[in-house]
N, C-alpha and C positions, 0 to 999 in steps of 0.2 A: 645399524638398522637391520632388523632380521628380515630374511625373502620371506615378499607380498605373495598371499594369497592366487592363485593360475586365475581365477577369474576378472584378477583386476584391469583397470582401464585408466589409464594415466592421460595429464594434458600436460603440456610443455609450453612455458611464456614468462611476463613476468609477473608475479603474484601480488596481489593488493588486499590487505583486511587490517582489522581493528583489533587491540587488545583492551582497548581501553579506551577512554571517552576524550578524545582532541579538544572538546567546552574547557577541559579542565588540566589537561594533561598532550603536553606538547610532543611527545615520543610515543604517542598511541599508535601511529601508523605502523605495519611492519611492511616491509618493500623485500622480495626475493626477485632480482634484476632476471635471473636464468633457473626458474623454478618450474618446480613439476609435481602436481597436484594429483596423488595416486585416489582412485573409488573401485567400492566393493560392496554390493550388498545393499545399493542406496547412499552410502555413506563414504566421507574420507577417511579414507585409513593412512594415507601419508602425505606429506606435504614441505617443504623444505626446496634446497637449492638443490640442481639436476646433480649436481656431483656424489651426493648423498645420497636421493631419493634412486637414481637407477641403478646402481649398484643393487638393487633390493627388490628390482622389478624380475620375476620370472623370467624365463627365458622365451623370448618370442613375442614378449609385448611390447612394442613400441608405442612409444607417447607422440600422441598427436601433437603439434610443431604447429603451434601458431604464430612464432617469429615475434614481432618487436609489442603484439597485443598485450595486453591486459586483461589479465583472469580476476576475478572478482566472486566474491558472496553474492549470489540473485538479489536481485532488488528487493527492495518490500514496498508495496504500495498500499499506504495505511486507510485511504480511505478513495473511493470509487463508488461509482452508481453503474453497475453492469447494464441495468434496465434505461438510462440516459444515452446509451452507446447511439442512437439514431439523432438526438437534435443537436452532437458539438460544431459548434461552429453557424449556430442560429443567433442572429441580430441581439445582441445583448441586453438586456434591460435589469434593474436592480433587482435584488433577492427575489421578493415576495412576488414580482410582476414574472420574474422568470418561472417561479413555480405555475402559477395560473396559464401563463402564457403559451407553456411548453412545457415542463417536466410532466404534470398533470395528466394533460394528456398524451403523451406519449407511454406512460406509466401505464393505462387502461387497455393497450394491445396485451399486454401479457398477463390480461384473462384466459388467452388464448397460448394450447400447450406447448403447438406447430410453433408459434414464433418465437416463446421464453427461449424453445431448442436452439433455434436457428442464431439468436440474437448471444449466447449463450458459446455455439460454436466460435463465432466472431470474435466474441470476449476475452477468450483464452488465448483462441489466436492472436493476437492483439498484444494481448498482455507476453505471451514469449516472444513475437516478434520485438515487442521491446526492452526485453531482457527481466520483466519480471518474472518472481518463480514464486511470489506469497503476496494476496491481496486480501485485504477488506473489504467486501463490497455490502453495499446495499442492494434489497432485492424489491421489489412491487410489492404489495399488500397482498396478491395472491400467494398461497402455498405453492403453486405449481411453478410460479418466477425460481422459486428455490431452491424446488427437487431439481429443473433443468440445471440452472449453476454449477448445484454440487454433483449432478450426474458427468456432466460436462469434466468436470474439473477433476473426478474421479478415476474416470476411463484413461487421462493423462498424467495420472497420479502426482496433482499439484498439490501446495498447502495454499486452502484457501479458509477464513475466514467470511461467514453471510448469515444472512438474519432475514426475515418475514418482518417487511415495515409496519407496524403500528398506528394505527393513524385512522381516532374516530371521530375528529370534531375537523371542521375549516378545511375543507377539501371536497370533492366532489364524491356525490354520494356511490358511485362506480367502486372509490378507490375507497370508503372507510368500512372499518369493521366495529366492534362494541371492544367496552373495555374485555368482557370475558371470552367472546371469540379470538379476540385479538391472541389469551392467555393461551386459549384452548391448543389454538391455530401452532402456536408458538413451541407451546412445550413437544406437540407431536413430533414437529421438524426435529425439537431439539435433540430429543430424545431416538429418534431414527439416526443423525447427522455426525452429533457431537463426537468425536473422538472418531469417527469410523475412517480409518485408515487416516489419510493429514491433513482430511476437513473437521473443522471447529465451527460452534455455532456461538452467533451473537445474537443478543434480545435488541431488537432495534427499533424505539422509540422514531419516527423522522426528527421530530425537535417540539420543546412544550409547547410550541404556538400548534399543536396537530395533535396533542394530544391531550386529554381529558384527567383533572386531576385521578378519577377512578381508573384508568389505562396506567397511569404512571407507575400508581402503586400497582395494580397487576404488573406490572413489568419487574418491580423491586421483588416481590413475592418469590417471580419467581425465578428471578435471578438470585432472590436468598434456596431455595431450592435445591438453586444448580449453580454454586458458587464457581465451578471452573470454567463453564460459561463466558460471553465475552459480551460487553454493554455497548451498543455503538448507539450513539447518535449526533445532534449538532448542538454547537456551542457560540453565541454572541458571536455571529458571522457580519449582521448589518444591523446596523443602528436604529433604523425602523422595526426592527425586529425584533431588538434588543427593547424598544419600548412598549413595543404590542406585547411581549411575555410580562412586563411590569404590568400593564394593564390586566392580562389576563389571573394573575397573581399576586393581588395585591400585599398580601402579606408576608412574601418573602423577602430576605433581603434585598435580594440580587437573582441575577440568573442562574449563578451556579447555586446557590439555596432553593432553588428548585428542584433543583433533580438531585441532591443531597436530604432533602424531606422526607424524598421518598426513597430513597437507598440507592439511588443511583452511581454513586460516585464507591471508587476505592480500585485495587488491584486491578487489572483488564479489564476498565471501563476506559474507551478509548472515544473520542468529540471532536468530532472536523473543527477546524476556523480557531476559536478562543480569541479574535482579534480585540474586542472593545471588553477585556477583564480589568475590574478593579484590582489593585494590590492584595485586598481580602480574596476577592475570590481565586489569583493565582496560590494565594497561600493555602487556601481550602484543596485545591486540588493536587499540590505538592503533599501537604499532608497523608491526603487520604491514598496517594499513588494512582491519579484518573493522572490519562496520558493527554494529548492534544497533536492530533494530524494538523502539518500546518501544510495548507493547499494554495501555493501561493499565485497559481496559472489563475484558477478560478476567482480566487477574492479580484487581483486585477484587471479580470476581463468582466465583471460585474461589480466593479469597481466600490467592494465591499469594505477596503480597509489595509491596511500595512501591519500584520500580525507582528509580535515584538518577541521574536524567538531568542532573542538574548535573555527579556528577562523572563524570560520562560524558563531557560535553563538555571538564570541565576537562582531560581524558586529551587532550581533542582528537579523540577518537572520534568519526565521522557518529552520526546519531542519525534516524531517520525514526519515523513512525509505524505503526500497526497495528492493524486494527479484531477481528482475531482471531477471526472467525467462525468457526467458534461456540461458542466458548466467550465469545469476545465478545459480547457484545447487540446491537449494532446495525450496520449498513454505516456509518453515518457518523462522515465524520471529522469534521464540528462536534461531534459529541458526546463522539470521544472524545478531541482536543484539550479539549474539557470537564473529562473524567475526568483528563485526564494533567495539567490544569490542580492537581484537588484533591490528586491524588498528592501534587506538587510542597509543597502546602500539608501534609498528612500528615510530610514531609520539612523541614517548617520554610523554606520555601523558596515564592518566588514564580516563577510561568511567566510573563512577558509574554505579550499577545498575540500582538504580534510573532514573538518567540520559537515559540510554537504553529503559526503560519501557514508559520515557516520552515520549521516539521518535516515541514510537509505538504505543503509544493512545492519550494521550490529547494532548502531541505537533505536532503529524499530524495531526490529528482534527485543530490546530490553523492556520497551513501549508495552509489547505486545506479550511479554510474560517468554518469549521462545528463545531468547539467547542462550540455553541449553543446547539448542540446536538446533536453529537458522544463522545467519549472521558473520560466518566468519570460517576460517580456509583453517580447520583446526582436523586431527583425526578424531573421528566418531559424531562431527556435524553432520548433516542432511549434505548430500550434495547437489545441494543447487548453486551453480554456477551461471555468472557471464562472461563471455570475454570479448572486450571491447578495444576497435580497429581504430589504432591512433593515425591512419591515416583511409581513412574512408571516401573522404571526399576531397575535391585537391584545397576547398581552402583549408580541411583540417592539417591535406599533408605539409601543405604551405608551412603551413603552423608550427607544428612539431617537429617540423624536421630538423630544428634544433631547441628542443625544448630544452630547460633547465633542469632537469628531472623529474620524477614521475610525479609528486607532487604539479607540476607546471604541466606535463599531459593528461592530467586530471581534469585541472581548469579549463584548458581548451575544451575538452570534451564536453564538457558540461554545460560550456557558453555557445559551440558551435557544432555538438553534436545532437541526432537524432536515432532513429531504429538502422539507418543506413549503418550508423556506428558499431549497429550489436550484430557482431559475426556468428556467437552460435550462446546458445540457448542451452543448458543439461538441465534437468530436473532427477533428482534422485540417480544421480548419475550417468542417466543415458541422455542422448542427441535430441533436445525437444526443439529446436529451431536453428537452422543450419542457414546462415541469411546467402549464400554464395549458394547452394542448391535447391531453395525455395525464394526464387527470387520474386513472383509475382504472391502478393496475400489474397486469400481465400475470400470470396466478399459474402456478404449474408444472405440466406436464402430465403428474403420474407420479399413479401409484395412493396413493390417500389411504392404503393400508393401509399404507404400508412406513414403515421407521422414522424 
């Protein structure tokens, strides 16, 4: 290996990522027990076992020494509602009662620019405290929800994915726009947002029951447009919901024949839930390459449904993850590789670890069009990195202190770990969350009294 670049910054542990898909392929994992993950520039430039890789580090750089941790691809958290971050953890009630009840209005504060900001801070911080480094969020109906996000998101130079919600019918009239506002609103963002440094924009429908056949197709319009674009919205999450969009569309097949009418579906079109899909419509979306974030905290705490991520995969369908705040409970994806772990058991079916780890780095990287570079501890990825403390908490240490290998301190982690677990946070290479030097998290600066 030839000497690295003087500006590089090396880490030292043992390495974990993906070559390939664990669904299908049992030796996907690659493990470096005493590895060292060199960055330059944003990016990796080496990566390998310490024997190899420091021989080739400058003279004078030492690699930071995280000991028995776990270095990792950043997380990807495929689907989120940044503008929900205030009611997690409010009395649960089913889908449509939770929108009304609480999403709604909560959603109507960030009219206001003071709080998108504030709530926006929080967000990010949140999401590196717990080791993610790339999210999809959904944003309010206002423009200004957006520009904060990706101001937010920019300044800490994240890869985020967000979109100006759509949504002109069955809602309160605060939060709806027209189908051609909705367009207008939308391509501005777009067209300011998209590409600019490692924010991406999505056209984001909330879900057909919110939106007007005429919005729909504005959204396809102009998502044909701006094919690189990214389509987010929701997919057959609850059953009541799944029969109010039959209702509202009588002449479609199915639900996923709806937003396939109107150009909704194919490449980086990505749909929280997908729980209650017919065979057809999982084939319709294999086909056309629409992904599915499966959010398993949320469907159980709004006891929406047990998603069937096996035969998700068997379609051949991406599959990522989604912590679903808030209707989710928590930013983390140890946790809810956790939960999407028991689903799987629910389902008579077991999740590898493996399998979990894919869903939250290289296979939502693949979900999401970025496995070029998000997803995996290769030279000339992104370096976004976490690395994760297998003994954090003492029942973790308890735990691991003799695991079976790193596979088996994967599992623990995932069943008994949380942000305790995530030591330090890189984004593009540098220090974005140092959990041993920022011990207390920053809390949000809006008025206690709002919802």
């Amino acid at each position: 290996m030839k000497t690295l670049d003087s500006a590089v910054r090396a880490l030292r542990g043992t390495l974990v990522w993906f070559h390939d898909d664990p669904f299908v392929n049992d030796d996907a994992m690659r493990v470096v027990e005493d590895g060292i993950v060199a960055m330059a520039g944003g990016r990796i430039v080496a990566s390998g076992p310490a024997s190899e890789v420091l021989p080739a580090l400058p003279p004078g750089v030492r690699p930071m020494s995280y000991g028995r941790s776990l270095i990792l691809p950043g997380f990807v958290d495929a689907h989120i509602h940044y503008v929900q971050a205030q009611i997690v953890g409010s009395c649960g009630a089913q889908l449509l009662d939770w929108l009304d009840r609480y999403t709604f209005n909560a959603e109507q504060a960030f009219a206001e620019v003071l709080h998108s900001e504030a709530i926006a801070r929080f967000f990010c911080d949140e999401l590196l405290r717990h080791g993610t480094t790339t999210a999809v969020t959904f944003c309010a109906v206002y423009p200004q929800s957006v520009e904060a996000v990706f101001g937010e998101a920019e300044r800490r130079n994240m890869r985020l994915i967000a979109g100006k919600v759509l949504m002109d019918r069955n809602a309160p009239a605060a939060l709806t726009d027209t189908a051609q506002k909705g367009y207008d609103d939308s391509k501005t963002l777009l067209e300011k947002w998209h590409g600019r440094g490692r924010l991406l924009y999505a056209i984001t429908p909330r879900f057909a029951g919110s939106s007007s056949p005429e919005q729909l197709e504005a959204a396809g319009a102009l998502w044909r447009e701006h094919p690189d674009a990214y389509l987010h919205s929701h997919l057959a999450e609850n059953l009541a919901e799944v029969a109010w969009v039959r209702q509202l569309f009588p002449d479609a097949l199915d639900y996923v024949d709806v937003y396939e009418r109107y150009g909704l579906l194919g490449p980086r079109a990505l749909y929280a839930h997908g729980i209650h899909l017919s065979e057809r419509e999982l084939g319709r979306l294999a086909a056309t390459g629409t992904a599915i974030a499966h959010c398993p905290t949320s469907n159980l705490f709004l006891g929406s449904g047990l998603f069937r991520l096996h035969a998700a995969r068997k379609h051949g369908i991406h599959v990522a993850l989604g912590t679903d705040i808030g209707a989710g409970t928590s930013y983390s994806l140890l946790k809810t590789m956790g939960d999407a772990y028991k689903v799987a058991q629910l389902n008579g079916q077991t999740l590898t670890a493996a399998q979990a780890y894919y869903t939250a780095t290289l296979g939502a990287a693949r979900a999401l069009r970025l496995d070029d570079r998000i997803g995996a501890l290769e030279p000339g990825y992104e370096a976004d990195l976490v690395v994760l403390d297998v003994a954090a908490t003492p029942a973790l240490q308890l735990r691991t202190r003799n695991a079976d290998g790193v596979e088996d301190l994967l599992f623990a982690l995932m069943i008994l770990g949380d942000d305790r677990a995530v030591r330090a946070t890189y984004i593009a290479g540098e220090l974005a969350h140092d959990r041993d030097a920022d011990a207390q998290p920053r809390r949000p600066e809006v008025d206690a009294a709002r919802p």
